[in-house]
DSSP file (Angstrom, degrees, kcal/mol; ACC not computed):
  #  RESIDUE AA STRUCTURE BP1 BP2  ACC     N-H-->O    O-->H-N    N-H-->O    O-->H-N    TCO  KAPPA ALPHA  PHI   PSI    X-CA   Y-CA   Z-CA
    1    1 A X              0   0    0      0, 0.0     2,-0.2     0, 0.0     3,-0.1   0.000 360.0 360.0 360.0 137.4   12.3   -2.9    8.9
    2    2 A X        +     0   0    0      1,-0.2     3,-0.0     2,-0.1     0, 0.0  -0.554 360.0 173.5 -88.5 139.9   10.4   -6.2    7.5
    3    3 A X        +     0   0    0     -2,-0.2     2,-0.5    34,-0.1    -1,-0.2   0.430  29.6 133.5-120.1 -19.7    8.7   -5.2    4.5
    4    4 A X        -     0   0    0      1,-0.2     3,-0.4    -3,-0.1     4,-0.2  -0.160  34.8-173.4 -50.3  95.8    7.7   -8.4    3.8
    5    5 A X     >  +     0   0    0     -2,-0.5     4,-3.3     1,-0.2     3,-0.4   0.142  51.1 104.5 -55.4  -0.5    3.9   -8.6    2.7
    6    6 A X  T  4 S+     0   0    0      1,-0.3    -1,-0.2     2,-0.2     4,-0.1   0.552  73.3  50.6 -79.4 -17.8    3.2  -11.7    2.5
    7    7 A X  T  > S+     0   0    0     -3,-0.4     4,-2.4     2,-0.2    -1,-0.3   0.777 114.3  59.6 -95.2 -37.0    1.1  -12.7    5.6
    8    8 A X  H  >>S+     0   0    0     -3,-0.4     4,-3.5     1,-0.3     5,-0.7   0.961 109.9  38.6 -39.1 -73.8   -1.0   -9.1    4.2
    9    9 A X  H  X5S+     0   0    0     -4,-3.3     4,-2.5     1,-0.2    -1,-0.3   0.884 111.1  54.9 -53.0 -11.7   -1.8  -10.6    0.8
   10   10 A X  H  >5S+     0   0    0     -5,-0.2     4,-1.7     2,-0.2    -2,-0.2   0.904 115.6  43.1-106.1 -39.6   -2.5  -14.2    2.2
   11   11 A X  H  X5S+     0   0    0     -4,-2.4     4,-1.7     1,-0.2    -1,-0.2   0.856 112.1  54.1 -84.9 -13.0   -5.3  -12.2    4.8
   12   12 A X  H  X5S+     0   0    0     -4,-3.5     4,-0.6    -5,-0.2    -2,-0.2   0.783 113.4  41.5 -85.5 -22.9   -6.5  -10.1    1.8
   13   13 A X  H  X<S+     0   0    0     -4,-2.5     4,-1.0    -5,-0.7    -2,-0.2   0.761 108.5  60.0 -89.5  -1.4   -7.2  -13.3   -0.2
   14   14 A X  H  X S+     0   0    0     -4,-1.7     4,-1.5    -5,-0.2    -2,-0.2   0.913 110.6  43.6 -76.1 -32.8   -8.6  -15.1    2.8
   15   15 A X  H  < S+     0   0    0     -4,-1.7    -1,-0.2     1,-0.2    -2,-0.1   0.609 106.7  51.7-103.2  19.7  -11.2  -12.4    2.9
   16   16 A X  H  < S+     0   0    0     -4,-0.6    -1,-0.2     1,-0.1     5,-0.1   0.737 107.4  60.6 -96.6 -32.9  -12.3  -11.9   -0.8
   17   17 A X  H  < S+     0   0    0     -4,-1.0    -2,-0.2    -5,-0.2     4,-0.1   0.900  86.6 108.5 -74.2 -28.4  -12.8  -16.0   -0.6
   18   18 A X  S >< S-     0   0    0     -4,-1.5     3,-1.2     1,-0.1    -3,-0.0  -0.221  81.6-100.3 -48.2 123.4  -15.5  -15.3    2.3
   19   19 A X  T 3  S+     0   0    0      1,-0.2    -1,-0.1     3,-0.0     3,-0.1   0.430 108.3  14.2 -12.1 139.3  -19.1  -15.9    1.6
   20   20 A X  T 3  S+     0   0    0      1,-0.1     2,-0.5    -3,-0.1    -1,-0.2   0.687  93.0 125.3  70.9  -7.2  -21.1  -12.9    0.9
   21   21 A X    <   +     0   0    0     -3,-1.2    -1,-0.1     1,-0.2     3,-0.1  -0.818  26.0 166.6-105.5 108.0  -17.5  -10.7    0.4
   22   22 A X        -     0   0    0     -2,-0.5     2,-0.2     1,-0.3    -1,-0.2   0.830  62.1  -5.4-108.2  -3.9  -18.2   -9.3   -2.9
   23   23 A X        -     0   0    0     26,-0.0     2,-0.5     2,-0.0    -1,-0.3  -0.940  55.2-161.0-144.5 122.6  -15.3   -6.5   -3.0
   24   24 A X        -     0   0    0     24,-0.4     2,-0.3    -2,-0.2    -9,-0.1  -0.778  23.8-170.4-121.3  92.0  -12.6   -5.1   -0.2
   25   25 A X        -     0   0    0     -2,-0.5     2,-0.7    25,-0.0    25,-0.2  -0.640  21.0-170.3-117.3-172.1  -11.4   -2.0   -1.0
   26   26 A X        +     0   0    0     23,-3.6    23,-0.1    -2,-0.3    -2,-0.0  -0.754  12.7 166.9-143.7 110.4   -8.9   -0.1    0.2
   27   27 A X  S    S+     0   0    0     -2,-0.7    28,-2.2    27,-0.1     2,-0.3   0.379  71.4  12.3-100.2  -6.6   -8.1    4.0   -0.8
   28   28 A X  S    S+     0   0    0     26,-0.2     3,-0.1     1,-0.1    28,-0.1  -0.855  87.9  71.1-146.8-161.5   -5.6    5.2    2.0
   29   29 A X        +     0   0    0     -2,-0.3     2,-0.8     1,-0.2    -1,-0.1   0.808  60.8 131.9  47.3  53.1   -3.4    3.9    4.7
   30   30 A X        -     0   0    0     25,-0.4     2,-1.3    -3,-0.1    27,-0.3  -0.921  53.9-141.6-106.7 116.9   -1.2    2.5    2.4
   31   31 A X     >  -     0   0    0     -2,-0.8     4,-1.8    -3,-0.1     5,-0.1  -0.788  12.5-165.4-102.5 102.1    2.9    3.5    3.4
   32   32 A X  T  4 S+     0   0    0     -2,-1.3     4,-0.4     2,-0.2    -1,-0.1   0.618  73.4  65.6 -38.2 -56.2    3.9    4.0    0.3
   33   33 A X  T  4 S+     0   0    0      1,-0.2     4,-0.2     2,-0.1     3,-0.2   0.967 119.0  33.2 -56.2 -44.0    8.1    3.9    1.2
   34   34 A X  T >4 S+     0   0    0      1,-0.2     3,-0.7     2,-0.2    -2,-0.2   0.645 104.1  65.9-101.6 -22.4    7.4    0.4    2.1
   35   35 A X  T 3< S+     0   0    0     -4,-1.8     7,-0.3     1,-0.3    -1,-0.2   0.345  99.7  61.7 -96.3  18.9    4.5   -1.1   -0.3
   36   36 A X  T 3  S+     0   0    0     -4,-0.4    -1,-0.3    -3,-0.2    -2,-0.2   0.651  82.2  80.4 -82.9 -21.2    7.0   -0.7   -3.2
   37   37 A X  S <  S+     0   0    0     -3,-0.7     2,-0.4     1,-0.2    -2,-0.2   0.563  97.3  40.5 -44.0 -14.1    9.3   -3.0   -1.5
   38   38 A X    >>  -     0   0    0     -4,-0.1     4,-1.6   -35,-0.1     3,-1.1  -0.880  63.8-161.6-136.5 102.5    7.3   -5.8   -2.8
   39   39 A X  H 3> S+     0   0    0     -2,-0.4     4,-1.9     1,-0.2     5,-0.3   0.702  91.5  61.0 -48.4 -23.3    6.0   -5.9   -6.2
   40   40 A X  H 3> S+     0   0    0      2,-0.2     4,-1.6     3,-0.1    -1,-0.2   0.946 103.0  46.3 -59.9 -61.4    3.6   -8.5   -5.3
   41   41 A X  H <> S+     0   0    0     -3,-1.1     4,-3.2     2,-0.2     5,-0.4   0.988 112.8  54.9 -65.1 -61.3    1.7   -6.5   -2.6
   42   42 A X  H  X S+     0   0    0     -4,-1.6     4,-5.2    -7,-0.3    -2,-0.2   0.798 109.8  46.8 -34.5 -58.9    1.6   -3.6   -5.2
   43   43 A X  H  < S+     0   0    0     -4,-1.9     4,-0.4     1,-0.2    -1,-0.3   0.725 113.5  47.1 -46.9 -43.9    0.0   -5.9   -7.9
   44   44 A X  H  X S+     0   0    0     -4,-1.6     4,-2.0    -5,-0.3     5,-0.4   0.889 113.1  45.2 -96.1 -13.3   -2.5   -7.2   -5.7
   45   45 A X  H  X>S+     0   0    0     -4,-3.2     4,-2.2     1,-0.2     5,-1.5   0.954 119.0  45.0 -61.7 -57.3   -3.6   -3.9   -4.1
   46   46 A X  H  <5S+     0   0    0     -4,-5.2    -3,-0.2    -5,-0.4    -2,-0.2   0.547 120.7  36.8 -75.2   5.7   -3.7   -2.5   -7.5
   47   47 A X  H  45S+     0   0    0     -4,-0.4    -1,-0.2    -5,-0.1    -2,-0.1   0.726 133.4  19.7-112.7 -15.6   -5.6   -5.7   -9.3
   48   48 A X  H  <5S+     0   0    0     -4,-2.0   -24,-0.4    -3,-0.1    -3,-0.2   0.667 130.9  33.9-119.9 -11.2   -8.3   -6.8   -6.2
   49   49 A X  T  <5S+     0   0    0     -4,-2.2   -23,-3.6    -5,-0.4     2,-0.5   0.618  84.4  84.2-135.6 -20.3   -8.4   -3.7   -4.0
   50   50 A X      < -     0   0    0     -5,-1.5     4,-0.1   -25,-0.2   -23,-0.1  -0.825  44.7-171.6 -83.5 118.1   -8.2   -0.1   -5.5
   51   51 A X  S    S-     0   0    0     -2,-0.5    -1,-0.1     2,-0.4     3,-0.1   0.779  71.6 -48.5 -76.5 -30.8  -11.6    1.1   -6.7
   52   52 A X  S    S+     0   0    0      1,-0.6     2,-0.3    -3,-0.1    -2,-0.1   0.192 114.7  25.7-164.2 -58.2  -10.1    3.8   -8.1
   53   53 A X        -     0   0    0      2,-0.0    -1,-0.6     0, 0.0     2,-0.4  -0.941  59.3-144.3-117.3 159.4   -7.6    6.3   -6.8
   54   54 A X        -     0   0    0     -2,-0.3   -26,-0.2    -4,-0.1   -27,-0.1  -0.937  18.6-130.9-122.6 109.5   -5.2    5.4   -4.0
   55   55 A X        -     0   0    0    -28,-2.2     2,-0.8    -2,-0.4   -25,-0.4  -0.308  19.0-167.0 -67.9 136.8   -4.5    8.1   -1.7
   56   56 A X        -     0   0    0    -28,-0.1   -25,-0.1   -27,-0.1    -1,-0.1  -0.894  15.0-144.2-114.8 125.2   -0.7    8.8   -0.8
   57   57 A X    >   -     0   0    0     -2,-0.8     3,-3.4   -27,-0.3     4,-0.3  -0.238  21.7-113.7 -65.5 151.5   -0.1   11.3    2.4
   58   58 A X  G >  S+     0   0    0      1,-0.2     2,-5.8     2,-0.2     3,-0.7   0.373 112.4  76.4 -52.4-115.7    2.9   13.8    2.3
   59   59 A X  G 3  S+     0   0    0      1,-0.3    -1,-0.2     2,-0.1    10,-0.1  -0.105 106.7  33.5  43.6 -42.4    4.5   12.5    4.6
   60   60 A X  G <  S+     0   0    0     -2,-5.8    -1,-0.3    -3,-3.4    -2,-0.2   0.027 134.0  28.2-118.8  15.5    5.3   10.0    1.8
   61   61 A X  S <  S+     0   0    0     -3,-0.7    13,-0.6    -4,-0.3    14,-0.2   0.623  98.8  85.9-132.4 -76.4    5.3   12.9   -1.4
   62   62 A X     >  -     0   0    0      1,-0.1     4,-1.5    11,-0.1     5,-0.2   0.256  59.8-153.1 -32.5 137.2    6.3   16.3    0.1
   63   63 A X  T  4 S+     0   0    0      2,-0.2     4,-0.4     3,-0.2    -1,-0.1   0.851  91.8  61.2 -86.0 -28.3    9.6   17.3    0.5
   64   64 A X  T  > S+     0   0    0      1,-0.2     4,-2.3     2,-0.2     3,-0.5   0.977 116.5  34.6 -54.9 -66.5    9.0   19.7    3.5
   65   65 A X  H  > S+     0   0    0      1,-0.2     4,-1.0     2,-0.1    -1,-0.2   0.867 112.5  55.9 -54.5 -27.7    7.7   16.7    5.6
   66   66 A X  H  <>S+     0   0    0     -4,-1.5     5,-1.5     2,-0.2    -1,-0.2   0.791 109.8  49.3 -80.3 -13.6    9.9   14.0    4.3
   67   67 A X  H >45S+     0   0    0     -3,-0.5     3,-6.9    -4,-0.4    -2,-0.1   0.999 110.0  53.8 -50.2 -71.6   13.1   16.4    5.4
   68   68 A X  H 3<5S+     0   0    0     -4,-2.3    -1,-0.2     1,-0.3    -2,-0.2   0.639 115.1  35.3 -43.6 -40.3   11.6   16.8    8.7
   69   69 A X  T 3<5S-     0   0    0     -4,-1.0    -1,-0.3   -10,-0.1    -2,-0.2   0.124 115.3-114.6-124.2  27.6   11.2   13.0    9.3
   70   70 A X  T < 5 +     0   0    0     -3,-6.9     2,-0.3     1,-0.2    -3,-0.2   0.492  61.7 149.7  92.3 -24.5   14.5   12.3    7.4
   71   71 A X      < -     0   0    0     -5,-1.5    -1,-0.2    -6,-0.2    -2,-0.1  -0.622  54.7 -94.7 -88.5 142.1   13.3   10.4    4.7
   72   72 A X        -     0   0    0     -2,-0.3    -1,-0.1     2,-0.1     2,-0.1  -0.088  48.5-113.8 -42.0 143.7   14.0    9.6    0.8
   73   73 A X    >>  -     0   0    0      1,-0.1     3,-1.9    -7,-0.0     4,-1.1  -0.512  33.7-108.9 -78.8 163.6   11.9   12.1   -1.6
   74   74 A X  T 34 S+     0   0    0    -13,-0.6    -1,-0.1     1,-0.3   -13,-0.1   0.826 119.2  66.4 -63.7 -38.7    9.1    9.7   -3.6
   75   75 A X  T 34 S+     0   0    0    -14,-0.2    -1,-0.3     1,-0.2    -3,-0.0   0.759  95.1  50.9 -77.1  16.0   11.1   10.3   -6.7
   76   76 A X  T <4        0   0    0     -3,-1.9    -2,-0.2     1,-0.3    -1,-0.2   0.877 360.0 360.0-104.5 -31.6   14.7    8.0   -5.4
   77   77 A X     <        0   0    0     -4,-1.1    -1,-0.3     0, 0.0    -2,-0.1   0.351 360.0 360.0 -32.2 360.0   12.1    5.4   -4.6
């Protein structure tokens, strides 16, 4: 799976440099398994783009659901 974020950061600083754009942020749809793969993406969500909390779904916390689809629990991450 490409984790790689970089073409993500490069369009979330293309649109904080637009005119008029005085904040973009952004409180869920974040996958969680995958935006720790790059410390970079992490940093710049959490320094230009979190107003405040960032929501994580079970899916990516819960143990029932992450069984069910197979996946690492949040703490081997």
């Amino acid at each position: 799976m490409d984790t790689n974020h970089e073409p993500t950061i490069n369009l979330y600083r293309r649109a904080r440099d637009l005119k008029g754009i005085k904040k973009i942020l952004i409180a869920s749809g974040v996958r969680y398994d995958i935006a720790v793969e790059d410390p970079r993406y992490i940093k710049e969500l959490a320094t230009h783009h979190v107003g405040g909390y960032l929501k994580i779904a079970p899916e990516h916390t819960e143990e029932g659901p992450l069984s069910k689809m197979m996946k690492a629990g949040i703490g081997q991450l």
